[in-house]
C-alpha positions as CSV (number, residue, x, y, z in Angstrom):
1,X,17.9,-25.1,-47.7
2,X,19.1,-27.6,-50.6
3,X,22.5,-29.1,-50.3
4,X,23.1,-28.0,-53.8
5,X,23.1,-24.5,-53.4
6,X,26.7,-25.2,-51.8
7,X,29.8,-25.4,-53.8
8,X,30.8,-29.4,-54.5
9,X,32.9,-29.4,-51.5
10,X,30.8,-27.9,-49.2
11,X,28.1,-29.9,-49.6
12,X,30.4,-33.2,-49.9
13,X,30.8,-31.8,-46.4
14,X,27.7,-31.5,-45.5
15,X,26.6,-34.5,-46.4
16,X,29.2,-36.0,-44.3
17,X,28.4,-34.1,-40.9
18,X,24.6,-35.6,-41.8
19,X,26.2,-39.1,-42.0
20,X,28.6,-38.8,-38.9
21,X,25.2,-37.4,-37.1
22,X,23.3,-40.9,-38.0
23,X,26.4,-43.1,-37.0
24,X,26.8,-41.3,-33.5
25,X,23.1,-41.4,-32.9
26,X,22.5,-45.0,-34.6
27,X,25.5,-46.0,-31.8
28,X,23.3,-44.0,-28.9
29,X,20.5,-45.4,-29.7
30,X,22.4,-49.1,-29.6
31,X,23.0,-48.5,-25.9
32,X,18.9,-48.7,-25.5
33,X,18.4,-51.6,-27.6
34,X,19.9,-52.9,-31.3
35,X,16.1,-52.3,-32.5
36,X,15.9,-48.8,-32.0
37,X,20.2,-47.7,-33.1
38,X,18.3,-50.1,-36.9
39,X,15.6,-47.6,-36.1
40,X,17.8,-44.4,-35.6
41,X,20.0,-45.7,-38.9
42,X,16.8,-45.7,-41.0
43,X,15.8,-42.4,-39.7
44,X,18.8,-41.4,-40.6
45,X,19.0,-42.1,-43.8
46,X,15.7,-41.0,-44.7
47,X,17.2,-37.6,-44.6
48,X,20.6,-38.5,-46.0
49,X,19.8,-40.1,-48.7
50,X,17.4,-38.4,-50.3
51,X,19.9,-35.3,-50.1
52,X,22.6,-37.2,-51.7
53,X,20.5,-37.7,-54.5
54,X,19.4,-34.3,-55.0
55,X,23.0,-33.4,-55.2
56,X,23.8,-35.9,-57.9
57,X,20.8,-34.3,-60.2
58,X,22.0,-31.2,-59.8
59,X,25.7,-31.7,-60.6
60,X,24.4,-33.6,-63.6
61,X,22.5,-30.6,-64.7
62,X,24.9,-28.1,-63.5
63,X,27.5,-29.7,-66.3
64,X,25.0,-28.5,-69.0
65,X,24.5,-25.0,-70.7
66,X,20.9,-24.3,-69.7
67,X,18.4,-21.4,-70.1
68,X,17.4,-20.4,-66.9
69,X,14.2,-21.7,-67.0
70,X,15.1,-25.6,-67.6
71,X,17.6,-25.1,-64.6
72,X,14.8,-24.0,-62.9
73,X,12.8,-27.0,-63.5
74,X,15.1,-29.4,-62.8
75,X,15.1,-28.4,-59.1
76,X,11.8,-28.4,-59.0
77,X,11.8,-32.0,-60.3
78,X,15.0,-32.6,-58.1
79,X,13.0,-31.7,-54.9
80,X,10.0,-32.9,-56.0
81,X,11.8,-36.6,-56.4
82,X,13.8,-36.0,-52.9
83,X,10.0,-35.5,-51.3
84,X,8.7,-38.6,-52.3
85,X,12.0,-40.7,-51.9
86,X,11.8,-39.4,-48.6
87,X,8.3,-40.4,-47.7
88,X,8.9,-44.3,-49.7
89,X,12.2,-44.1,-47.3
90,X,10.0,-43.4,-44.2
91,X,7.2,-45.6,-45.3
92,X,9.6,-48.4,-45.7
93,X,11.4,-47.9,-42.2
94,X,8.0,-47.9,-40.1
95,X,5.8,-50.6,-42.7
96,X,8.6,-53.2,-43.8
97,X,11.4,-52.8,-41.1
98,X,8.8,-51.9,-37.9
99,X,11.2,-49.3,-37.0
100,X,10.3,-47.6,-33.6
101,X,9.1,-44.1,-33.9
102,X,11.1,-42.1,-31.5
103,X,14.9,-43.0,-32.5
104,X,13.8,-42.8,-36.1
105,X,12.0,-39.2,-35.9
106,X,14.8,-38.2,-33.4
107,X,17.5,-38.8,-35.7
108,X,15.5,-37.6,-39.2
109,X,15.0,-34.3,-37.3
110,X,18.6,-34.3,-35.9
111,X,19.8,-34.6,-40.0
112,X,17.3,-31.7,-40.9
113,X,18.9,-29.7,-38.3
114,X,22.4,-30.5,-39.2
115,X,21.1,-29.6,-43.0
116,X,20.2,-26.0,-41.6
117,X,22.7,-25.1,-38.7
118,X,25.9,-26.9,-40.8
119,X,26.3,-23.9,-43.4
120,X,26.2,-21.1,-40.9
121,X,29.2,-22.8,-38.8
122,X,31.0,-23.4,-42.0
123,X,30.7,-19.8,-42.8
124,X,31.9,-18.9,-39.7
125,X,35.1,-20.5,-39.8
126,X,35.4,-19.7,-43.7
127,X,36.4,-16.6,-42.6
């Protein structure tokens, strides 16, 4: 689910919990070696931020009166951006940096469940 189907200050929150989630498993991963906590923060935020960004499009379009259509499109482009920033983020991690596989899928996965399971806890205490 896209961060910006939250209200501003639930998905401010949630893209803090996604950020805390990197740190703690970035600082983990240090206790193996500094290579893979690098790898676990790139990981990291190949998930974060691409979400952060997503967010920012869409507050900029939610500010403007738009037929439902256009509003639809600009997710579409919004997610279609957040896909390949994602991959370039990945492809940069493994290719440039030589980040080690397992800490870096480990935490990118750990964000994407965050990103899923974060909203129902919220919810939970909401009410």
């Amino acid at each position: 689910m896209s961060v910006a189907l939250y209200d501003s200050v639930a998905a401010r929150r949630l893209l803090l919990v996604q950020f805390i989630v990197v740190v703690l498993l970035s600082a983990v991963f240090c206790l193996n070696s500094q290579k893979w906590a690098i790898s676990a923060f790139l990981g990291g935020l190949s998930a974060c931020l691409p979400n952060a960004l997503f967010l920012l499009l869409t507050w900029r379009q939610k500010d403007n009166n738009q037929a439902n259509g256009r509003l639809a499109w600009s997710f579409f482009i919004g997610e279609i951006v957040k896909i390949i920033m994602t991959i370039a983020l990945l492809v940069v991690a493994l290719g440039i940096f030589k980040a080690d596989f397992l800490p870096l899928c480990v935490t990118y996965l750990a964000v994407l469940v965050v990103q899923i399971l974060t909203p129902a806890v919220m919810n939970i205490f909401r009410n």
